[in-house]
Structure formats: structure tokens, C-alpha cells
PDB file with SEQRES, HELIX, SHEET and CRYST1 records, atoms N, CA, C and O in Angstrom:
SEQRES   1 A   77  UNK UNK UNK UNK UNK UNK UNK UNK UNK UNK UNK UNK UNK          
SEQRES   2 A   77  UNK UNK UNK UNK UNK UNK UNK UNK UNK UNK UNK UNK UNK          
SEQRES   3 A   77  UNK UNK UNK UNK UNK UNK UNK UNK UNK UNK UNK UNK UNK          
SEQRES   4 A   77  UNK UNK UNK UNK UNK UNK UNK UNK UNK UNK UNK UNK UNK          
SEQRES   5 A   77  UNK UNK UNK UNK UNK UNK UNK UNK UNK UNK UNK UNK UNK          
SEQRES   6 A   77  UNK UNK UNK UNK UNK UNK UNK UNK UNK UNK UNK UNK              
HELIX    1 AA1 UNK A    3  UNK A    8  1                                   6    
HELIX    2 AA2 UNK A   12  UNK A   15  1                                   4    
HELIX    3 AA3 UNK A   21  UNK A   34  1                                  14    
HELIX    4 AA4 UNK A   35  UNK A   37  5                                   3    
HELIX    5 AA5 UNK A   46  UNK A   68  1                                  23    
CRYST1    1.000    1.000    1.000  90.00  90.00  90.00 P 1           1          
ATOM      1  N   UNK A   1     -16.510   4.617 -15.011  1.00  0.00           N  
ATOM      2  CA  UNK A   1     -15.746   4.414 -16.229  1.00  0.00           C  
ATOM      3  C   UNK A   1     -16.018   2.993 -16.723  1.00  0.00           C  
ATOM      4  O   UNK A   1     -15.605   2.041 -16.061  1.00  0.00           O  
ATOM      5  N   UNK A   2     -16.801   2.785 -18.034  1.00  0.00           N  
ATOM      6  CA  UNK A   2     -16.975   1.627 -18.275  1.00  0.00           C  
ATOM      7  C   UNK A   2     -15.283   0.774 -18.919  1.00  0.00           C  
ATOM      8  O   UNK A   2     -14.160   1.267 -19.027  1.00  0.00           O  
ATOM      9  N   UNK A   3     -15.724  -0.462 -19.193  1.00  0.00           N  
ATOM     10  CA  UNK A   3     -14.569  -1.628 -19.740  1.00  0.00           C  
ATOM     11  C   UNK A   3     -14.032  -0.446 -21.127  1.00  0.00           C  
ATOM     12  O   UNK A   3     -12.934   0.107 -21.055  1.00  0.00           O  
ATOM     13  N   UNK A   4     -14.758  -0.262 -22.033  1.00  0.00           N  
ATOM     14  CA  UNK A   4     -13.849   0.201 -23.327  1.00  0.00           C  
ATOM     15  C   UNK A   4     -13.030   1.726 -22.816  1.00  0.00           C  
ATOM     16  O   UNK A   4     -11.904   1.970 -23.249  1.00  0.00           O  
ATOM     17  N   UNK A   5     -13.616   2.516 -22.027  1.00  0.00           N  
ATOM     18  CA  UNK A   5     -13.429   3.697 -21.329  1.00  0.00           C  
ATOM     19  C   UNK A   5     -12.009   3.401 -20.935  1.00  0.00           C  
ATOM     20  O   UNK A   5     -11.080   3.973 -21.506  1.00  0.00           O  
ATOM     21  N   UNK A   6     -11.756   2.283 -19.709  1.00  0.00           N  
ATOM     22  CA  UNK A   6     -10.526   1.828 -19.664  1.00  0.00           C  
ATOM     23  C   UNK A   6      -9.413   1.459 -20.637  1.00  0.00           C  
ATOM     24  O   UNK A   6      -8.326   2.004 -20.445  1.00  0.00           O  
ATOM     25  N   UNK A   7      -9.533   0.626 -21.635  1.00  0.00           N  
ATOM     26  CA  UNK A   7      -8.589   0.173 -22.025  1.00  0.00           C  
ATOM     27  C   UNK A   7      -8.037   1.211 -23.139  1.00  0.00           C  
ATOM     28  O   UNK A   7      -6.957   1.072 -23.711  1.00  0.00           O  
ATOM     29  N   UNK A   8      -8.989   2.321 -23.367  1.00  0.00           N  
ATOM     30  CA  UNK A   8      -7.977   3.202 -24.415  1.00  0.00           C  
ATOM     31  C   UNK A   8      -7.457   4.118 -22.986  1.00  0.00           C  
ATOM     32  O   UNK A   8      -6.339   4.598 -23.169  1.00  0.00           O  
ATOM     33  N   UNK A   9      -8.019   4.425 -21.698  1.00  0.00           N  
ATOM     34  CA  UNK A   9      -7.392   5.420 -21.179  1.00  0.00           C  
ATOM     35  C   UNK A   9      -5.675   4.949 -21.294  1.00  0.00           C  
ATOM     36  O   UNK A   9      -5.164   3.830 -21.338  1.00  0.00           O  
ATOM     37  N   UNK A  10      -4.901   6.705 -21.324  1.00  0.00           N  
ATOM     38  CA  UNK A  10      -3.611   6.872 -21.037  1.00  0.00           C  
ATOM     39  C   UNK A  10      -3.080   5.809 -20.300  1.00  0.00           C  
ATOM     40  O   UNK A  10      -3.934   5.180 -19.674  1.00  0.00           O  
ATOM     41  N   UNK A  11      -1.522   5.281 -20.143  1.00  0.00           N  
ATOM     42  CA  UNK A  11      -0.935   4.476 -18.629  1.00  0.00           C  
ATOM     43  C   UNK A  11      -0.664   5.543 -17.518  1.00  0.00           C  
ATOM     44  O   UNK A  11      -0.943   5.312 -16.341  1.00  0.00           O  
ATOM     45  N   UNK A  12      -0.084   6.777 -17.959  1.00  0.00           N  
ATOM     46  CA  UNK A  12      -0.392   7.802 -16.844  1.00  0.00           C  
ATOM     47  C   UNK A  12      -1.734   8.136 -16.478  1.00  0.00           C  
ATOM     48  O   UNK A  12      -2.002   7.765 -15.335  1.00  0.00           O  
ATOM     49  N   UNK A  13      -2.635   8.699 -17.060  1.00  0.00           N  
ATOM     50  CA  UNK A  13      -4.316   8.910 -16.368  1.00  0.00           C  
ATOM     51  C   UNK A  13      -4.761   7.486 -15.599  1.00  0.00           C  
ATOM     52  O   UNK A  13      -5.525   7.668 -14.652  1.00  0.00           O  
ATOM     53  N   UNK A  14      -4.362   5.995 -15.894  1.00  0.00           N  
ATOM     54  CA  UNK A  14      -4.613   4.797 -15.433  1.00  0.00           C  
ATOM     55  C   UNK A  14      -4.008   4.890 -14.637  1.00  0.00           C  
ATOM     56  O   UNK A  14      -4.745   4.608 -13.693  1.00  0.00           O  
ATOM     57  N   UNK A  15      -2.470   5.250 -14.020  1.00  0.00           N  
ATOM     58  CA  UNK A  15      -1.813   4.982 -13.292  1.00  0.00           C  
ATOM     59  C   UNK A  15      -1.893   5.967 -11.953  1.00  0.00           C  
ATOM     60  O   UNK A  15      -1.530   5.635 -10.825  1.00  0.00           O  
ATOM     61  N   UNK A  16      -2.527   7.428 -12.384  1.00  0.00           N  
ATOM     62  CA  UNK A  16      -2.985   8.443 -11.014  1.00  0.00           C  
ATOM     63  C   UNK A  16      -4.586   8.220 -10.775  1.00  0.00           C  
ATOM     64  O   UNK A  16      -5.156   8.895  -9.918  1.00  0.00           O  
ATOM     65  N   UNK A  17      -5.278   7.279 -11.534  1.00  0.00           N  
ATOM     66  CA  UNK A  17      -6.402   6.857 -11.263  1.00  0.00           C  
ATOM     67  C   UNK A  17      -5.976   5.774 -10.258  1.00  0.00           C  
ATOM     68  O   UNK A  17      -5.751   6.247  -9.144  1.00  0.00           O  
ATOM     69  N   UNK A  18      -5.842   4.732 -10.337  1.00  0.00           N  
ATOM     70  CA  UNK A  18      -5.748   3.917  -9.486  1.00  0.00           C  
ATOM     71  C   UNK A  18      -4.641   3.869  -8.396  1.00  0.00           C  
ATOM     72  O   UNK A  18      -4.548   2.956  -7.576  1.00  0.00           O  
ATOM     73  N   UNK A  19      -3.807   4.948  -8.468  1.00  0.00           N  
ATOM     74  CA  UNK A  19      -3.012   4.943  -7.264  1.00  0.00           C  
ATOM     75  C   UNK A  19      -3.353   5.907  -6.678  1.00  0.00           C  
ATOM     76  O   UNK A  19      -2.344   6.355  -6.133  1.00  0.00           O  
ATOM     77  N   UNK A  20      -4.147   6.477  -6.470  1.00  0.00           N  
ATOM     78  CA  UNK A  20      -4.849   7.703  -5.857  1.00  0.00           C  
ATOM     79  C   UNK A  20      -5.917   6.866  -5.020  1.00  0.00           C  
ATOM     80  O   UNK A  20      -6.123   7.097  -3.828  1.00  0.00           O  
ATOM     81  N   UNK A  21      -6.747   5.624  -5.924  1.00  0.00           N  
ATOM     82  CA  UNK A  21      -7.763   4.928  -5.299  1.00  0.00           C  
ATOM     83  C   UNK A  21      -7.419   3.904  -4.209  1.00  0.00           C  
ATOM     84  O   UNK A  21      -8.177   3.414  -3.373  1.00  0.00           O  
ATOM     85  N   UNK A  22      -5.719   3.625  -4.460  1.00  0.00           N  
ATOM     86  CA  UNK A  22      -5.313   2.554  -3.510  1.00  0.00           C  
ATOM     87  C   UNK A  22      -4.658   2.864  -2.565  1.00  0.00           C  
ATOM     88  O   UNK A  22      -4.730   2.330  -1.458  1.00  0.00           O  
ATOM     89  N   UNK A  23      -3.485   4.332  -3.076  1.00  0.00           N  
ATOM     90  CA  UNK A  23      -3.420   5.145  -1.433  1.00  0.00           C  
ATOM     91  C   UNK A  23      -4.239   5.722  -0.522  1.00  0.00           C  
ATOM     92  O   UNK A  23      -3.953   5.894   0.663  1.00  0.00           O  
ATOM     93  N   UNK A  24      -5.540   6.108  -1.201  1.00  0.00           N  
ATOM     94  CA  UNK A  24      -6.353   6.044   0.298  1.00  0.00           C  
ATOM     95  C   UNK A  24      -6.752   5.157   0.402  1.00  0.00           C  
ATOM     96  O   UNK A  24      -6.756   5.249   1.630  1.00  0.00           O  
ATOM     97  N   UNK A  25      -7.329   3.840   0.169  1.00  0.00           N  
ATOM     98  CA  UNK A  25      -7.501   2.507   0.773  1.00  0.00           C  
ATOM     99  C   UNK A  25      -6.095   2.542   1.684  1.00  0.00           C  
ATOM    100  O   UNK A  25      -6.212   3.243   2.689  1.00  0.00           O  
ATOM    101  N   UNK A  26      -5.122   2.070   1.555  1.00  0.00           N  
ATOM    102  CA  UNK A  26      -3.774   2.211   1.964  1.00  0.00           C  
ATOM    103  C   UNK A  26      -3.909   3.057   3.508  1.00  0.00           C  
ATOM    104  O   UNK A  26      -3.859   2.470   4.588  1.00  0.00           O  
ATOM    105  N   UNK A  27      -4.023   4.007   3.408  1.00  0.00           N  
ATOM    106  CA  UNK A  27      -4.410   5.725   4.522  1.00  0.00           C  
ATOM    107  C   UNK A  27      -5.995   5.103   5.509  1.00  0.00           C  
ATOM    108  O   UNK A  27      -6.032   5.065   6.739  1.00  0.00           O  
ATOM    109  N   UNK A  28      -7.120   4.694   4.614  1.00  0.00           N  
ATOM    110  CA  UNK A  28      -7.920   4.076   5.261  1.00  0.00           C  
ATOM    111  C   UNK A  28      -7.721   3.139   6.397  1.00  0.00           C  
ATOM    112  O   UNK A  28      -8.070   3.313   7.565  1.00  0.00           O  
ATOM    113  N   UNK A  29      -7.096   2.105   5.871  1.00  0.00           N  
ATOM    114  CA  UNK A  29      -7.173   0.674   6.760  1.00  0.00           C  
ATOM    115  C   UNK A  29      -6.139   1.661   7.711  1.00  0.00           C  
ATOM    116  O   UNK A  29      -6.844   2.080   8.629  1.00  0.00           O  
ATOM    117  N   UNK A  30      -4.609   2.250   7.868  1.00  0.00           N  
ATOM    118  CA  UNK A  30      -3.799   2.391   8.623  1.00  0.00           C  
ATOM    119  C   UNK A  30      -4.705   3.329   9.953  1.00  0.00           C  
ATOM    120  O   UNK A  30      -4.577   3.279  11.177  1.00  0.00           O  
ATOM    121  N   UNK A  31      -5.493   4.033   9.200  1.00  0.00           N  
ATOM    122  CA  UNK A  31      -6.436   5.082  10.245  1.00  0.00           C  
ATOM    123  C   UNK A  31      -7.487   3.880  11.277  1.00  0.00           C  
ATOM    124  O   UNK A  31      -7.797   4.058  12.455  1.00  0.00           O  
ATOM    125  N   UNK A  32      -7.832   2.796  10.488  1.00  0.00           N  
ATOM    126  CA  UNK A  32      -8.666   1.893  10.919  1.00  0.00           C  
ATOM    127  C   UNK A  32      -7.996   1.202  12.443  1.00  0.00           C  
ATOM    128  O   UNK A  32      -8.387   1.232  13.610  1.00  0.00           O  
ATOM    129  N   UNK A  33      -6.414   0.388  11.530  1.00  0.00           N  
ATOM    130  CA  UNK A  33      -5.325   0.219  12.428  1.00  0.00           C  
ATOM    131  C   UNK A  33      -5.241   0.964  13.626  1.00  0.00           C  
ATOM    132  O   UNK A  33      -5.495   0.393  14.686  1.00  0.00           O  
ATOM    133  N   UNK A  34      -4.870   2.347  13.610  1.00  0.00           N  
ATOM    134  CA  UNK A  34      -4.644   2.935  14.639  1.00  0.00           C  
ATOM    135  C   UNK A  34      -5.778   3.042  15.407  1.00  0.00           C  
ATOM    136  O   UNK A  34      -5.490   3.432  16.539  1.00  0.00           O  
ATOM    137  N   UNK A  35      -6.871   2.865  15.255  1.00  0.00           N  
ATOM    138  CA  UNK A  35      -7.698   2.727  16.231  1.00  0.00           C  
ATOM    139  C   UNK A  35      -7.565   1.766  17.519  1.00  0.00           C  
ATOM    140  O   UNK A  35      -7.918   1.912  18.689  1.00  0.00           O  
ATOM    141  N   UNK A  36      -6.979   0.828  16.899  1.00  0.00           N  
ATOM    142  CA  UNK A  36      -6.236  -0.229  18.083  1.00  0.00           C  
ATOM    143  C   UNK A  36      -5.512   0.215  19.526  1.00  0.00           C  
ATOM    144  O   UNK A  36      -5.387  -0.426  20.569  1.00  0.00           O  
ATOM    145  N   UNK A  37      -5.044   1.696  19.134  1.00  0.00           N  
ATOM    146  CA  UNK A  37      -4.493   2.298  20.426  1.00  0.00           C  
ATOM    147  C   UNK A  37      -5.232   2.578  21.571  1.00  0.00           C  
ATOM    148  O   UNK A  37      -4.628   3.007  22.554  1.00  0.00           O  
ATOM    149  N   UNK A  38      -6.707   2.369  21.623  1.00  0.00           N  
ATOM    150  CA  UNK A  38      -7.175   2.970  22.509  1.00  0.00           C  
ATOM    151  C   UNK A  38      -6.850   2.015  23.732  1.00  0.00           C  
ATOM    152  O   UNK A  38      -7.121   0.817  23.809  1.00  0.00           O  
ATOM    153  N   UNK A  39      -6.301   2.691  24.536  1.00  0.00           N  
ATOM    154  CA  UNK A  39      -5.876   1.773  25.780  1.00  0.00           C  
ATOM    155  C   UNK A  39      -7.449   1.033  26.689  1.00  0.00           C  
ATOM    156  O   UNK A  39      -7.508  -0.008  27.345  1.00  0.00           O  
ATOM    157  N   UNK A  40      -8.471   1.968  26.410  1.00  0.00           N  
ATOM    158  CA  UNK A  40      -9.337   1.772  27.078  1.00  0.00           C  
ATOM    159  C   UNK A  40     -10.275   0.329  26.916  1.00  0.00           C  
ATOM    160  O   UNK A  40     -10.711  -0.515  27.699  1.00  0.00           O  
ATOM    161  N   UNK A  41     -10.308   0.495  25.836  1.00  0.00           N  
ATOM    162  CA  UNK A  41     -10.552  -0.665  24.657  1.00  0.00           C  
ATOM    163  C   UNK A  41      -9.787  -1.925  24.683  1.00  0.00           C  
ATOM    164  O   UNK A  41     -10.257  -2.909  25.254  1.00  0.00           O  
ATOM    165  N   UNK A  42      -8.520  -1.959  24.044  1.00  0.00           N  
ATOM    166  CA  UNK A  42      -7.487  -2.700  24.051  1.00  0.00           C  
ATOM    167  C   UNK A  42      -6.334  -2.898  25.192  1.00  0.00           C  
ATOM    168  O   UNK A  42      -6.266  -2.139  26.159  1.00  0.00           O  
ATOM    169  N   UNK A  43      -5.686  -3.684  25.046  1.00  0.00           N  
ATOM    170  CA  UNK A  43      -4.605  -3.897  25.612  1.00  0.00           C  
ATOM    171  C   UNK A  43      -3.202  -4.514  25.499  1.00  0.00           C  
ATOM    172  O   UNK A  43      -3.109  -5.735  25.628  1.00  0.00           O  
ATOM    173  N   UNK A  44      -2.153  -3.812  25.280  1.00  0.00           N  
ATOM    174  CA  UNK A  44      -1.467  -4.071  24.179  1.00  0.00           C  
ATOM    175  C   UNK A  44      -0.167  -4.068  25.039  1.00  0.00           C  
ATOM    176  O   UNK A  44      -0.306  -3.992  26.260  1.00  0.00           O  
ATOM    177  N   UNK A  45       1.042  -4.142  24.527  1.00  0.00           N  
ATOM    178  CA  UNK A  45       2.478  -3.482  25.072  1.00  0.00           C  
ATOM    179  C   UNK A  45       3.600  -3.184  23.951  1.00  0.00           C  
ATOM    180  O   UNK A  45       3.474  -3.291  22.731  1.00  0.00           O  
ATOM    181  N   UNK A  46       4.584  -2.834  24.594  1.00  0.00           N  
ATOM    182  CA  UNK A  46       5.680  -2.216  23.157  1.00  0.00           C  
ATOM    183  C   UNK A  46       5.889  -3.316  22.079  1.00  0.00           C  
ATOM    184  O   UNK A  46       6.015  -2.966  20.905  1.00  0.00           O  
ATOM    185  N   UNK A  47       5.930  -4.551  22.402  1.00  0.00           N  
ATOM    186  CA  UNK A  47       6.445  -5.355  21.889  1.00  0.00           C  
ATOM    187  C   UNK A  47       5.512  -5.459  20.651  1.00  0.00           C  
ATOM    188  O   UNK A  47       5.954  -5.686  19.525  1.00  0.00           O  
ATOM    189  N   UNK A  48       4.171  -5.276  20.930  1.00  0.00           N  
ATOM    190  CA  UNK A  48       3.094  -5.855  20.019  1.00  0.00           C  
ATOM    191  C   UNK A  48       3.182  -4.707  19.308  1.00  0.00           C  
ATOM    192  O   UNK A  48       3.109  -5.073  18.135  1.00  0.00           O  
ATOM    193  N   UNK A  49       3.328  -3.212  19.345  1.00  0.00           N  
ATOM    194  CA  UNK A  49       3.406  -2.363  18.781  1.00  0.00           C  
ATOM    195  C   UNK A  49       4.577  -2.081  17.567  1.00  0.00           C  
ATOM    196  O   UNK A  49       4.533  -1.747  16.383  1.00  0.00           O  
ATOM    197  N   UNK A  50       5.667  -2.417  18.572  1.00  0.00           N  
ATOM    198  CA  UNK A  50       7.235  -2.532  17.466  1.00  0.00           C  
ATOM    199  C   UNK A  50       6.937  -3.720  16.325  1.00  0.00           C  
ATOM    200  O   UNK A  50       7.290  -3.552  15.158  1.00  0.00           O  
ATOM    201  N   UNK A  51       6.314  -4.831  16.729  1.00  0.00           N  
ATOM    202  CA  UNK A  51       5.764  -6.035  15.781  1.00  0.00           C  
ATOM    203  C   UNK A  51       4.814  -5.662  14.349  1.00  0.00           C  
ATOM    204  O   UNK A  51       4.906  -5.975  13.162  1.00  0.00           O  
ATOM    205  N   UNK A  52       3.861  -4.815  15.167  1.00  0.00           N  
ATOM    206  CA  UNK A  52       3.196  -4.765  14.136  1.00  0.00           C  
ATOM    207  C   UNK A  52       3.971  -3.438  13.210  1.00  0.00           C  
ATOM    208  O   UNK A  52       3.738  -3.360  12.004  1.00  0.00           O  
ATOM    209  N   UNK A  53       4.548  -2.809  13.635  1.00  0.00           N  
ATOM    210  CA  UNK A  53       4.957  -1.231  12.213  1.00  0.00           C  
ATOM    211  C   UNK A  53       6.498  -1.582  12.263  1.00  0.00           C  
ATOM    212  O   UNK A  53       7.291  -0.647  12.152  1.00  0.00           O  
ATOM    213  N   UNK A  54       6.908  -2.693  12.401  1.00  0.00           N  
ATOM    214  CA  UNK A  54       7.973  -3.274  11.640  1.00  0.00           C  
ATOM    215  C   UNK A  54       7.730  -3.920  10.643  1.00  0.00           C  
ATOM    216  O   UNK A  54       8.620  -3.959   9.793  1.00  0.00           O  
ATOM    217  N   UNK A  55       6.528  -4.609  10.401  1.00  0.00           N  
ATOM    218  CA  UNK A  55       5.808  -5.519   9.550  1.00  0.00           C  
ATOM    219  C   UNK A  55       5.291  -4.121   8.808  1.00  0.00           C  
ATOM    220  O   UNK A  55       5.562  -4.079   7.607  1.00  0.00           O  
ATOM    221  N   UNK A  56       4.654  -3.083   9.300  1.00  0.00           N  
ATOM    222  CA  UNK A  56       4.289  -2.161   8.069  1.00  0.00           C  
ATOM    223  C   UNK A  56       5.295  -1.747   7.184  1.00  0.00           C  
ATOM    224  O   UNK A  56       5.311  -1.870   5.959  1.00  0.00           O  
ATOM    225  N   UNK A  57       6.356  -1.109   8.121  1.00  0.00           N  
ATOM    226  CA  UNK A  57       7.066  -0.668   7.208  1.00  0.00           C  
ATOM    227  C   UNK A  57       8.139  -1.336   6.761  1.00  0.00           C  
ATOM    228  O   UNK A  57       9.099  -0.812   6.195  1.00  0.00           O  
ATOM    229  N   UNK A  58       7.991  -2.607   7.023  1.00  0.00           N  
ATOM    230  CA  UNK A  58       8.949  -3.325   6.031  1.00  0.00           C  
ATOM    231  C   UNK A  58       7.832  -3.761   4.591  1.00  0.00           C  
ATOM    232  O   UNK A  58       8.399  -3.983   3.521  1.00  0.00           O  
ATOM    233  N   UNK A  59       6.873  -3.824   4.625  1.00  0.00           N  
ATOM    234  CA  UNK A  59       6.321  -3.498   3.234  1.00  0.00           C  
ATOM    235  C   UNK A  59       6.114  -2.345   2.505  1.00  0.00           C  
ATOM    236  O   UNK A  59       6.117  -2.356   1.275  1.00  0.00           O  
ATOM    237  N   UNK A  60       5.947  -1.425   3.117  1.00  0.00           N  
ATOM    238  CA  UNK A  60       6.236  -0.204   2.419  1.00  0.00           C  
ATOM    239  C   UNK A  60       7.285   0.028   2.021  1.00  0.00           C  
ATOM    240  O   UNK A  60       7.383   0.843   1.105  1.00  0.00           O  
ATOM    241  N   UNK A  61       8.550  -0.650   2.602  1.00  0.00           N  
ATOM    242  CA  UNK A  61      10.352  -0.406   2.145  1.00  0.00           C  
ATOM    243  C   UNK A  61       9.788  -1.409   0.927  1.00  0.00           C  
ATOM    244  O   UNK A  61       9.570  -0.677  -0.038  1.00  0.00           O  
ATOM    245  N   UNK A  62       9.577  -2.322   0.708  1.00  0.00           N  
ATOM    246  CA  UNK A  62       9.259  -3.341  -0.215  1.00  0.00           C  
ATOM    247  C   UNK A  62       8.696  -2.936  -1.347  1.00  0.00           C  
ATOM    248  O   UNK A  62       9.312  -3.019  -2.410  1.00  0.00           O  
ATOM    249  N   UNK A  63       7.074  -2.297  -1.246  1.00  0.00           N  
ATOM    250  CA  UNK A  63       6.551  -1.865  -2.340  1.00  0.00           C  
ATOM    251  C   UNK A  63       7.318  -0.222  -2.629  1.00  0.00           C  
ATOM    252  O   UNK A  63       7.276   0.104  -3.815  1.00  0.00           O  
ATOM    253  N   UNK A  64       7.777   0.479  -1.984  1.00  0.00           N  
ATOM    254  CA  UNK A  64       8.750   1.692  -2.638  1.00  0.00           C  
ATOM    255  C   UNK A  64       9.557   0.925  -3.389  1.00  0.00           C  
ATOM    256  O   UNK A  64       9.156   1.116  -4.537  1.00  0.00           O  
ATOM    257  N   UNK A  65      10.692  -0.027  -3.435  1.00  0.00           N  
ATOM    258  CA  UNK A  65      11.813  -0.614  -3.921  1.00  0.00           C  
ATOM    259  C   UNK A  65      11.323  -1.151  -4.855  1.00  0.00           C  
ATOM    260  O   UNK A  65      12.158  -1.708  -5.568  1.00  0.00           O  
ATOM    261  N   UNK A  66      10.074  -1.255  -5.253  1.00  0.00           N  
ATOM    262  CA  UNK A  66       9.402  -1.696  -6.586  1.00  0.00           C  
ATOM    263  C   UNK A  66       9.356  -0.774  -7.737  1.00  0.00           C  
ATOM    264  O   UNK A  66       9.616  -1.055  -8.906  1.00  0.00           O  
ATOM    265  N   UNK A  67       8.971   0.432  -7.223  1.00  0.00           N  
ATOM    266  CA  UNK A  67       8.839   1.839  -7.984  1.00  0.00           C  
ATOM    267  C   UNK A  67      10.474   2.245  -8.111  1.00  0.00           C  
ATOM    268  O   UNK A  67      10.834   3.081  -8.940  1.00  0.00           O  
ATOM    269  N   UNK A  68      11.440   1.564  -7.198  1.00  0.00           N  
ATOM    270  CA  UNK A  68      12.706   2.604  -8.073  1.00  0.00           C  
ATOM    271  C   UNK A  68      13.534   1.270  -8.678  1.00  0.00           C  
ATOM    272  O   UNK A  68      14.450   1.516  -9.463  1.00  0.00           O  
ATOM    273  N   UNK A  69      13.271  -0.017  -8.371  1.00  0.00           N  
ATOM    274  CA  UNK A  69      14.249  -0.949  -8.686  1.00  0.00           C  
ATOM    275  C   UNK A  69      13.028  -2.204  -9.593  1.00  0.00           C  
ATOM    276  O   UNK A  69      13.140  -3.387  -9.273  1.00  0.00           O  
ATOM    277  N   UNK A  70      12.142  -1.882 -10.475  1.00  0.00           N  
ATOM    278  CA  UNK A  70      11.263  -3.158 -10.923  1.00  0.00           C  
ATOM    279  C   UNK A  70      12.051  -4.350 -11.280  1.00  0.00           C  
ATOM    280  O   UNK A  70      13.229  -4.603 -11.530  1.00  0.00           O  
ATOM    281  N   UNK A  71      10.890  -5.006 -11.201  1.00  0.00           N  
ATOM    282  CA  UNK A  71      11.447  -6.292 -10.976  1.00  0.00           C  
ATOM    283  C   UNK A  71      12.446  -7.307 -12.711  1.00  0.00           C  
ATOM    284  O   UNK A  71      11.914  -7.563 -13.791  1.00  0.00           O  
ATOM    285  N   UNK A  72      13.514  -7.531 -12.398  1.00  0.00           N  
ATOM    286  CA  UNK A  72      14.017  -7.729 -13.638  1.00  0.00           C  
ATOM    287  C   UNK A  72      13.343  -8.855 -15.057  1.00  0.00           C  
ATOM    288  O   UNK A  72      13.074  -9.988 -14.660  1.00  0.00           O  
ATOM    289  N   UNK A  73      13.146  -8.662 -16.199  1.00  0.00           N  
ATOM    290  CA  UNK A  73      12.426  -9.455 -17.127  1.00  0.00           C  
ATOM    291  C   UNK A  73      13.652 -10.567 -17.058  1.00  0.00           C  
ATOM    292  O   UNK A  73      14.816 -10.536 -16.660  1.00  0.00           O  
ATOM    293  N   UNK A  74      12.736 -11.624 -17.688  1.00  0.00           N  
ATOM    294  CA  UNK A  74      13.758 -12.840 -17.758  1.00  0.00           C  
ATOM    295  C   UNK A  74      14.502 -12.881 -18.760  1.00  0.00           C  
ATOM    296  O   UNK A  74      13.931 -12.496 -19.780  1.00  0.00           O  
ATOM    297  N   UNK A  75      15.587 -13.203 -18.897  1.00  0.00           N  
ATOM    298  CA  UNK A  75      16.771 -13.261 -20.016  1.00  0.00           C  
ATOM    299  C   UNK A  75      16.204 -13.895 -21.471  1.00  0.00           C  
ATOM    300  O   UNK A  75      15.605 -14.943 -21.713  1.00  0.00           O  
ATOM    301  N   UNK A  76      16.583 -12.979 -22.184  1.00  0.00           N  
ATOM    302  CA  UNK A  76      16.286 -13.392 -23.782  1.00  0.00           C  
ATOM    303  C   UNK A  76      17.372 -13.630 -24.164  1.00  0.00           C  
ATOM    304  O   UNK A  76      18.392 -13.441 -23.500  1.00  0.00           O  
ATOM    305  N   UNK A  77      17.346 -13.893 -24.823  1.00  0.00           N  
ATOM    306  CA  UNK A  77      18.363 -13.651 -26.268  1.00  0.00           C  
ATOM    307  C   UNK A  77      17.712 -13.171 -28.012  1.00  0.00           C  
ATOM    308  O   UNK A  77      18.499 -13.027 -28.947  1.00  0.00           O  
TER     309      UNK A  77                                                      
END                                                                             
């Protein structure tokens, strides 16, 4: 899709275009992530595990709370 292609597309066709392209990036790296489990390989314990997918999913609580609560514009008058 070239530059002019973009800027007339829809904000919905823009918006399932590129969030389609960034949830599997998103799905990618986490599949990448989990590769880390291999005990054979690595060596890890609960602690490092609870560390790291507390840190995931406290950004995912983060970027969801974006989609139902955006972020407020600054006061006009």
C-alpha cells in the first residue's frame, strides 16, 4: 500500500489493518518468549516466571484500559 493509498484509506480499514499487523507481532514475540521454558536450555524458578507475566500482563491491563477509558484531551474553553 503506497503513502497516498494510506492517507485516503477508511480509520476503520486503517485501524483492522494495523491491528491485525501488531497483534501478531504481539502473539509472535510472546511465542518467541515462551521459548524460554525449556528447562533444558534455561534455567529459571517461580519467581523469575511470576516477574516476568506480571510485567506482561500488567501492560496488557494498561493497553486494554486505553481502548475502553482514552486518554482525556486537555481542557478548553
Amino acid at each position: 500500500m503506497d503513502k497516498q493509498d494510506q492517507k485516503n484509506e477508511h480509520p476503520r480499514d486503517r485501524f483492522k489493518r494495523l491491528a491485525t499487523l501488531r497483534t501478531n507481532a504481539v502473539l509472535k514475540r510472546l511465542k518467541v518468549l515462551s521459548n524460554c521454558a525449556n528447562r533444558q536450555i534455561y534455567e529459571y524458578d517461580e519467581q523469575d516466571v511470576d516477574k516476568i507475566f506480571s510485567e506482561v500482563e500488567r501492560k496488557v491491563k494498561e493497553a486494554k484500559a486505553k481502548f475502553h477509558f482514552p486518554k482525556k484531551k486537555d481542557f478548553k474553553l
